[in-house]
Residue frames relative to the residue before (quaternion, step in Angstrom):
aa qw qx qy qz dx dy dz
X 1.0000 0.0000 0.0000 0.0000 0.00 0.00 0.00
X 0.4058 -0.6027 0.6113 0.3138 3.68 -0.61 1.29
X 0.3629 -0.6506 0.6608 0.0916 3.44 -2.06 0.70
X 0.6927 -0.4587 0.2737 0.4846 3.90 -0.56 -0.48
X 0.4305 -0.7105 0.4996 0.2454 2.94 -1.03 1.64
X 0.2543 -0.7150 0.6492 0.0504 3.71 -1.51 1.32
X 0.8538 0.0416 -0.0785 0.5130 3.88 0.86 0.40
X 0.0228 0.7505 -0.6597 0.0313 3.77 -0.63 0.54
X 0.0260 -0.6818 0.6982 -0.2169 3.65 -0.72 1.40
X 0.3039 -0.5271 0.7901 0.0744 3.07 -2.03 0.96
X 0.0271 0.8045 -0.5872 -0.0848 2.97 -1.21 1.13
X 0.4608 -0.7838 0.2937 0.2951 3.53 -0.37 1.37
X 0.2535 0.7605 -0.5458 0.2438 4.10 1.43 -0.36
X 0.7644 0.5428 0.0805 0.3385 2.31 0.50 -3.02
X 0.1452 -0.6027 0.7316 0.2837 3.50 0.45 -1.32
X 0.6426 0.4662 -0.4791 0.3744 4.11 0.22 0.55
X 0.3989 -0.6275 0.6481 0.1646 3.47 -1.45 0.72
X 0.2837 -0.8146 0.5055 0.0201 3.65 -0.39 1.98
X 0.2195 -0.6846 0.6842 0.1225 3.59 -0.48 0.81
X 0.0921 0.6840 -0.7223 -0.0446 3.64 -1.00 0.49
X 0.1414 -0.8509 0.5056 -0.0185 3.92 -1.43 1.17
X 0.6023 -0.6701 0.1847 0.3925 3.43 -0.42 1.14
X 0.7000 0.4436 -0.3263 0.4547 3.44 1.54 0.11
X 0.7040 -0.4503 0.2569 0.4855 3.47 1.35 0.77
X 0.5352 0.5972 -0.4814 0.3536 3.75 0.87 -0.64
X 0.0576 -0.6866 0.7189 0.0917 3.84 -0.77 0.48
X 0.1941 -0.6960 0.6820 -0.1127 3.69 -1.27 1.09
X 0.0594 -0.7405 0.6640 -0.0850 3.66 -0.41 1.75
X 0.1980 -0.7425 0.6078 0.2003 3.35 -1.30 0.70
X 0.0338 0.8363 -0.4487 -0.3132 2.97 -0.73 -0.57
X 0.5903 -0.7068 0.3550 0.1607 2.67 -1.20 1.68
X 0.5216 0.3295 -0.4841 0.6205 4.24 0.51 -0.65
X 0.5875 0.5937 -0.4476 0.3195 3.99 -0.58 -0.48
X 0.7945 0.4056 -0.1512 0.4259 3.20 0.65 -1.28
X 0.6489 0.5525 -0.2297 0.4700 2.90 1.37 -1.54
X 0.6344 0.4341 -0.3326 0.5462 4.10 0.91 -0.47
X 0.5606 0.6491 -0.3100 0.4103 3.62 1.00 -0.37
X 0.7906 0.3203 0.0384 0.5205 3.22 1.28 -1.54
X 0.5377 0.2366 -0.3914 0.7083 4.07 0.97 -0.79
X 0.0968 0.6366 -0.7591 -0.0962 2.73 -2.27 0.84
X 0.7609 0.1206 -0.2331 0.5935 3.16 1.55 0.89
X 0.7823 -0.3281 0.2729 0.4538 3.53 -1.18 0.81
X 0.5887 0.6873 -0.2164 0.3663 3.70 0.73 -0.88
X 0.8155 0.2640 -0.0416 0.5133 2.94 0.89 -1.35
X 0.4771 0.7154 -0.2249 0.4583 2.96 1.47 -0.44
X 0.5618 0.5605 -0.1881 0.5787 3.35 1.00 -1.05
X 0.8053 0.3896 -0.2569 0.3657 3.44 0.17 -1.55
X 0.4484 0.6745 -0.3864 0.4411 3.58 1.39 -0.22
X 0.5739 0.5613 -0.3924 0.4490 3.38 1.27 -2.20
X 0.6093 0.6124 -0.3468 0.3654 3.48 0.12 -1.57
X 0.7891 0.3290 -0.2879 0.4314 3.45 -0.37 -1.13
X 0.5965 0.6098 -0.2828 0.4386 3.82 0.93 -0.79
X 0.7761 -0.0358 -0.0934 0.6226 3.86 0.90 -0.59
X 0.2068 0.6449 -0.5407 0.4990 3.05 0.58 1.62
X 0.7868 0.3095 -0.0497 0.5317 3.16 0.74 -1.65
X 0.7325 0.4733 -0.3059 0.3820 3.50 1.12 0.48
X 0.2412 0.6894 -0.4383 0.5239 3.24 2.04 0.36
């Protein structure tokens, strides 16, 4: 059972967002994965863009 998460980073190499937990467990997403998972049109696609330099303001 993961414990409390002590850092979440995006690492550009990868294109994945690293979860790291106080019991050592580390948890990579990946982000193109998801993102082909979830836009299935321009629409949504966008709303990703959005959330991406949103969070970088």
């Amino acid at each position: 059972m993961m414990k409390t998460l002590i850092s979440c980073e995006f690492n550009m190499d990868t294109n994945c967002v690293e979860l790291l937990y106080t019991d050592g467990t580390m948890l990579a997403i990946d982000t193109i994965a998801v993102e082909n998972e979830y836009a299935e049109d321009m629409y949504q696609r966008s709303e990703l863009d959005w959330l991406i330099y949103a969070s970088t303001i």
